[in-house]
Structures are given as C-alpha cells and as structure tokens.
Backbone as a ProteinNet text record, in pm:
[ID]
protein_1_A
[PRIMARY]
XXXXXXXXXXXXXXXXXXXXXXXXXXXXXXXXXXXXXXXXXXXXXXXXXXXXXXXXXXXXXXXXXXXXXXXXXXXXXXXXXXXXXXXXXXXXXXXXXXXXXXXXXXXXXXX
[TERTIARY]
84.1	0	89	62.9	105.6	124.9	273.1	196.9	82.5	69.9	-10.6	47.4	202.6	246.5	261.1	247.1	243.5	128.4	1.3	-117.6	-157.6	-97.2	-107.6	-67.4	62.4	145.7	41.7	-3.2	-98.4	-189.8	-276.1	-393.9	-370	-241.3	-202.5	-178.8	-105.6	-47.1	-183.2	-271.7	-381.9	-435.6	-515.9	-572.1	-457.1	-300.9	-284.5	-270.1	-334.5	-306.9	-455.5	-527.4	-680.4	-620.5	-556.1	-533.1	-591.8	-436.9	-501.9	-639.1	-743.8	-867	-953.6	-982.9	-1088.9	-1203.2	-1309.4	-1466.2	-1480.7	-1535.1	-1619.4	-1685.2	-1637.9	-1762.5	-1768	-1912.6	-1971.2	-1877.7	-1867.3	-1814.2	-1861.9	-1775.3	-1866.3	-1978.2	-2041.8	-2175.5	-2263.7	-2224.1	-2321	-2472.4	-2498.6	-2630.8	-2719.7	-2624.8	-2718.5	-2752.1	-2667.3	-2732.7	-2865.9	-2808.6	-2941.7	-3079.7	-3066.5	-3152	-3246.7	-3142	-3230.3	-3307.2	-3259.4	-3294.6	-3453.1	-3437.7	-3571.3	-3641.3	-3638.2	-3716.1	-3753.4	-3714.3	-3752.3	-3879	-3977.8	-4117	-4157.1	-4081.4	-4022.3	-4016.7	-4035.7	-4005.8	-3943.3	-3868.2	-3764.8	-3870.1	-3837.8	-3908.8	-3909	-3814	-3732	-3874.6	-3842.8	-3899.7	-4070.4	-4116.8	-4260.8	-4298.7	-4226.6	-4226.8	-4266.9	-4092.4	-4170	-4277.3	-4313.9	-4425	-4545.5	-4558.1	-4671.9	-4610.7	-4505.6	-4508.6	-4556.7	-4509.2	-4516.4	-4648.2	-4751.8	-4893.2	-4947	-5037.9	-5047.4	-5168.9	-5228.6	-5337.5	-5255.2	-5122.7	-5078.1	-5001.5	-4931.8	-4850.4	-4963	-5068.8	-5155.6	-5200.4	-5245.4	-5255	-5132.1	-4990.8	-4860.9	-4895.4	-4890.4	-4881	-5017.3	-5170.5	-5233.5	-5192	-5115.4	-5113.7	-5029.7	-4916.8	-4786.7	-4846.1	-4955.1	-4956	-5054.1	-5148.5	-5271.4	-5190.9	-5101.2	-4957.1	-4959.4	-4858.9	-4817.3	-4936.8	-5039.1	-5152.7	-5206.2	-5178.1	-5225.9	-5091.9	-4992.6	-4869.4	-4876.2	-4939.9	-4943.5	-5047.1	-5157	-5260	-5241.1	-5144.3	-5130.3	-5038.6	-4952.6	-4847.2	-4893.1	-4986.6	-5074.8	-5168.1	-5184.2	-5358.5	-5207.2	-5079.2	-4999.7	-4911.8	-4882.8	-4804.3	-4901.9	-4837.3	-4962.4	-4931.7	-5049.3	-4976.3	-4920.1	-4861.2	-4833.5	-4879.5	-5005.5	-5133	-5172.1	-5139.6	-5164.4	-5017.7	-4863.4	-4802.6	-4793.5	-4747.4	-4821.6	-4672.8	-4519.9	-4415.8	-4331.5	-4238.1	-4192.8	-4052.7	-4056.3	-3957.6	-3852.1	-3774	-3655.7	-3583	-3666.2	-3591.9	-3549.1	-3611.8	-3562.1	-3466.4	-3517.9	-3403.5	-3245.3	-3207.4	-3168.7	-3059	-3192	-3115.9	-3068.4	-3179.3	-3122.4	-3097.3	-3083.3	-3111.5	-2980.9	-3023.4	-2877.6	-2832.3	-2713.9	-2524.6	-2439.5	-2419.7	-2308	-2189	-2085.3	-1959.6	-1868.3	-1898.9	-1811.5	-1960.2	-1932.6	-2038.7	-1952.8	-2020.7	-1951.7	-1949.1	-1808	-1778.5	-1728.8	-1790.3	-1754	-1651.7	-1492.9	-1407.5	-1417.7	-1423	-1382.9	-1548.1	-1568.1	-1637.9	-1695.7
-117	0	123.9	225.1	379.9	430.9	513.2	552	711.2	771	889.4	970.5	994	1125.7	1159.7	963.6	953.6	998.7	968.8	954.9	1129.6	1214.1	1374.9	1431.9	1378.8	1438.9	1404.6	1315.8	1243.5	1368.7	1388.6	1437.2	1597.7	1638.1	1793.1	1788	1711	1694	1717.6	1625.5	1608.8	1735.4	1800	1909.8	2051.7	2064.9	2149.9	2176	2073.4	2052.3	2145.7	2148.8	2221.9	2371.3	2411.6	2581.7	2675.2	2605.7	2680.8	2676.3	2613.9	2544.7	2711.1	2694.9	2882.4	2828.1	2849.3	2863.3	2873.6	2743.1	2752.8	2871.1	2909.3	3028.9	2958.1	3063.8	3000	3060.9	3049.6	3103.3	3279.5	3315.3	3499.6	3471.9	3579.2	3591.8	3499.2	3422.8	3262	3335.6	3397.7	3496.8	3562.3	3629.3	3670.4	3602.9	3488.5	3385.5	3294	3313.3	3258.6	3308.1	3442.4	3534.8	3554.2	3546	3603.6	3437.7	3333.6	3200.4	3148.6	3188.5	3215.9	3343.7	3433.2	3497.1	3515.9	3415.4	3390.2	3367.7	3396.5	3391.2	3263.4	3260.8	3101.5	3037.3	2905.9	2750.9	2694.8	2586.5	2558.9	2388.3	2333.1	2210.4	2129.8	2084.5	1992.8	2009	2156.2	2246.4	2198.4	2209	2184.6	2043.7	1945.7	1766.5	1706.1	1786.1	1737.7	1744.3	1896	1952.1	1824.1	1836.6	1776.6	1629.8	1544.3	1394.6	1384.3	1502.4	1477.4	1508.6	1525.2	1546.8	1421.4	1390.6	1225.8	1171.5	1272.9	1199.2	1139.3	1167.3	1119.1	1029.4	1071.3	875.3	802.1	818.4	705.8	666.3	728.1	709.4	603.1	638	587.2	431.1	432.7	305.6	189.7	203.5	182.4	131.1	222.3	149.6	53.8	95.9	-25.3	-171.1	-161.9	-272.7	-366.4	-289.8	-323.2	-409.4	-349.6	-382	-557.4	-508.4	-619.5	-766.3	-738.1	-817.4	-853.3	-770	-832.4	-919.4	-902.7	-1001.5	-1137.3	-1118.3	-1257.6	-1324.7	-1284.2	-1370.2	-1406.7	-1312.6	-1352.7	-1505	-1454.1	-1566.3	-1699.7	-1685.8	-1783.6	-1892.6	-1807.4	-1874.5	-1931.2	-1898	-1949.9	-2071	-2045.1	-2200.2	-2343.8	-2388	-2507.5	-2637.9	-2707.3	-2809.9	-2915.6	-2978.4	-3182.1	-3189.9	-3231.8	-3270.6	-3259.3	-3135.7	-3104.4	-3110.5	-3128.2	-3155.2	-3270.9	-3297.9	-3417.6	-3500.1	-3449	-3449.1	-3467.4	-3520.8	-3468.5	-3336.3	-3258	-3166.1	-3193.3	-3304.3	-3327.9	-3364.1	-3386.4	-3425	-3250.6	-3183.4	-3086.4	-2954.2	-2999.6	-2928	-2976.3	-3144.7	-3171.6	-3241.2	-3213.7	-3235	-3389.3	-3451.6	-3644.6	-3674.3	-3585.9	-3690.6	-3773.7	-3891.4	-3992.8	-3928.5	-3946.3	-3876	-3985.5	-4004.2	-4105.1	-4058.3	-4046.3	-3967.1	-4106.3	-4190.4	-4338.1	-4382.7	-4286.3	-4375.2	-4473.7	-4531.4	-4650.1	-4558.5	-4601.3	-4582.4	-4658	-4694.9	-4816.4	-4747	-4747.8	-4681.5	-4750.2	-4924.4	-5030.5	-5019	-4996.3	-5017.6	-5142.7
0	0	0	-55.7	-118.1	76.4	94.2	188.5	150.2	282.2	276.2	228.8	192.6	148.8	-5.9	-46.6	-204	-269.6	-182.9	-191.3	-217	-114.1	-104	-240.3	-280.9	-385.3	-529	-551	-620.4	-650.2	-544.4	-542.2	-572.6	-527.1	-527.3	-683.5	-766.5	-903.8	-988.4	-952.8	-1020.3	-1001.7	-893.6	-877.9	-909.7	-929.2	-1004.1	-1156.2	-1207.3	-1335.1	-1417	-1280.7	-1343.7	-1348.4	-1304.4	-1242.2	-1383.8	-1492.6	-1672.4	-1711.5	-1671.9	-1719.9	-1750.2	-1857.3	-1870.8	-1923.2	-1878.3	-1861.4	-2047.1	-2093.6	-2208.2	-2284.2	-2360.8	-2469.4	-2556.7	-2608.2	-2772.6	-2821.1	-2957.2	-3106	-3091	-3198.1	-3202.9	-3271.6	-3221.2	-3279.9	-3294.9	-3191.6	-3115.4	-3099.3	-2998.7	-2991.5	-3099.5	-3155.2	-3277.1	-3357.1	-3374.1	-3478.3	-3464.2	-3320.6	-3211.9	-3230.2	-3186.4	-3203.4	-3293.5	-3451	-3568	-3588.5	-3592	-3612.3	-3530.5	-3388.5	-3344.7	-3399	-3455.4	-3482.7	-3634.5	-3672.2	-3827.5	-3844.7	-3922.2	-3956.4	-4031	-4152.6	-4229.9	-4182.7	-4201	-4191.3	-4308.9	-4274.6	-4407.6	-4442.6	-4564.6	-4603.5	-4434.9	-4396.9	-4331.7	-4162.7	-4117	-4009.5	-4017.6	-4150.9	-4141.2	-4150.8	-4232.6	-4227.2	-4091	-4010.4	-3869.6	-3790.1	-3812.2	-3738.9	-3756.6	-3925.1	-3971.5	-3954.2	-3913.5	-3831.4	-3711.5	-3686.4	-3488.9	-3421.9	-3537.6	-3449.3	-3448.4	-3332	-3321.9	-3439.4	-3514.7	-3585.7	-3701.8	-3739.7	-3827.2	-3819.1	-3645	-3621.9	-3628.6	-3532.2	-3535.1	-3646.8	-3822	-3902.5	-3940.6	-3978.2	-3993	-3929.4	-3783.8	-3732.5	-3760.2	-3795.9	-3814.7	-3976	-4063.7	-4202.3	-4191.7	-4127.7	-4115.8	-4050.5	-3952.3	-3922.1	-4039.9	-4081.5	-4192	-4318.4	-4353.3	-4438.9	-4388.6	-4259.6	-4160.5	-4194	-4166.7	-4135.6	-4257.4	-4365.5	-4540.8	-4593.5	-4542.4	-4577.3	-4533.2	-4388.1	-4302.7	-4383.2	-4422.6	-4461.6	-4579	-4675.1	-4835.9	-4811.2	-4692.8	-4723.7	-4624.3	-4523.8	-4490.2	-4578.1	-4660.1	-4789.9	-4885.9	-4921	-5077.4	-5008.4	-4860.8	-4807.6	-4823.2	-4895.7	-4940.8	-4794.5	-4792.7	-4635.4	-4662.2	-4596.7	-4632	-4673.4	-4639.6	-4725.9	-4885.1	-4892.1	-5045.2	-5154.2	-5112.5	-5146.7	-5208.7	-5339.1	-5401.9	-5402.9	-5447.6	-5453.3	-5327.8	-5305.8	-5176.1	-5203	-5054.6	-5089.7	-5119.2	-4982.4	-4985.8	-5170	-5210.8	-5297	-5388.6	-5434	-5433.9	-5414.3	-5258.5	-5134.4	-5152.1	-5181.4	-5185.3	-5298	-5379.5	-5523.7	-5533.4	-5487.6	-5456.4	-5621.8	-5715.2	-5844.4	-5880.4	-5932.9	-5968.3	-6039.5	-6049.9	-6111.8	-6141.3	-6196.6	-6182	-6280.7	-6228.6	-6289.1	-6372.1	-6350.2	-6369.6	-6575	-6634.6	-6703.6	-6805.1	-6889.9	-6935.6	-7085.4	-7154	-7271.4	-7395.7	-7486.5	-7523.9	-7672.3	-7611.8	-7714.6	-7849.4	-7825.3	-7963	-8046.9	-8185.6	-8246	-8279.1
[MASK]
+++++++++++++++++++++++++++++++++++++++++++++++++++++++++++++++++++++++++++++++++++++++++++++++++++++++++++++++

C-alpha cells in the first residue's frame, strides 16, 4: 500500500493541473445567430415535415397502415403455403437435389 504522502502528492499533481482550465464560450456571434434564427417567420421544407409527423393523428394514421400492411402479408403468405397434405411431390428431394449422377459412365471406345 502507497503511503499517505504519495497519496497527497498524487492528489495535489492532479488538482494542479486544473489551475489553466478557462470557462467555455460560444463562437462569435453565437447569440445573434441565435436570435435572428428564433425569430424567423419562415419555416424551411425539413422544419414543417416534422411539425406535420409529430402530431399524433398522423402517427396514429402511420402506425395503423404499417400494421394493416403487416396483417395483409401474413394472410397472403398464410392462404400461398400449401400443407403436407396437399403436397403431391416430396420436398426433400428438391431441397436436396437427390437426383442420380453417376460420374463413372460406361464408354464403349472399340467399335
């Protein structure tokens, strides 16, 4: 263990290292830019998009279509998955590509 006097020197090192430290400013003319920006009458494209997202008749519109979406996908792709049952073929063979190959075929060179 450090004794206490290492421990002092430590803490004095550290805390004089703040002494230079000077208090944050904006940029020039941080304020006025400020200023005229709130007091603009205009709205830019970007300024009015949000406005007109962020009122709730239109999320709730938004989320109501997305799910309607959601819920016409499930059923399209519910009614086209055909079952066992109606599979007449089996998959694996497809999936799998079982078809015979045979790389060894016979060649008959002599006429």
């Amino acid at each position: 263990m450090k004794d206490f006097k290492h421990i002092e020197a430590e803490i004095e090192a550290a805390l004089s290292s703040l002494d230079g430290i000077k208090p944050a400013a904006p940029q020039p003319f941080f304020y006025t830019r400020l200023h005229a920006r709130l007091n603009r009458s205009e709205k830019n494209v970007w300024e009015r998009l949000s406005v007109l997202l962020s009122k709730p008749s239109v999320a709730i519109a938004g989320i109501c279509l997305v799910i309607f979406i959601n819920t016409l996908t499930f059923i399209d792709f519910k009614e086209s998955t055909p079952s066992l049952a109606e599979q007449n073929e089996p998959v694996y063979d497809e999936e799998y590509n079982l078809a015979v190959t045979s790389f060894y075929e016979i060649e008959n060179t002599e006429p």
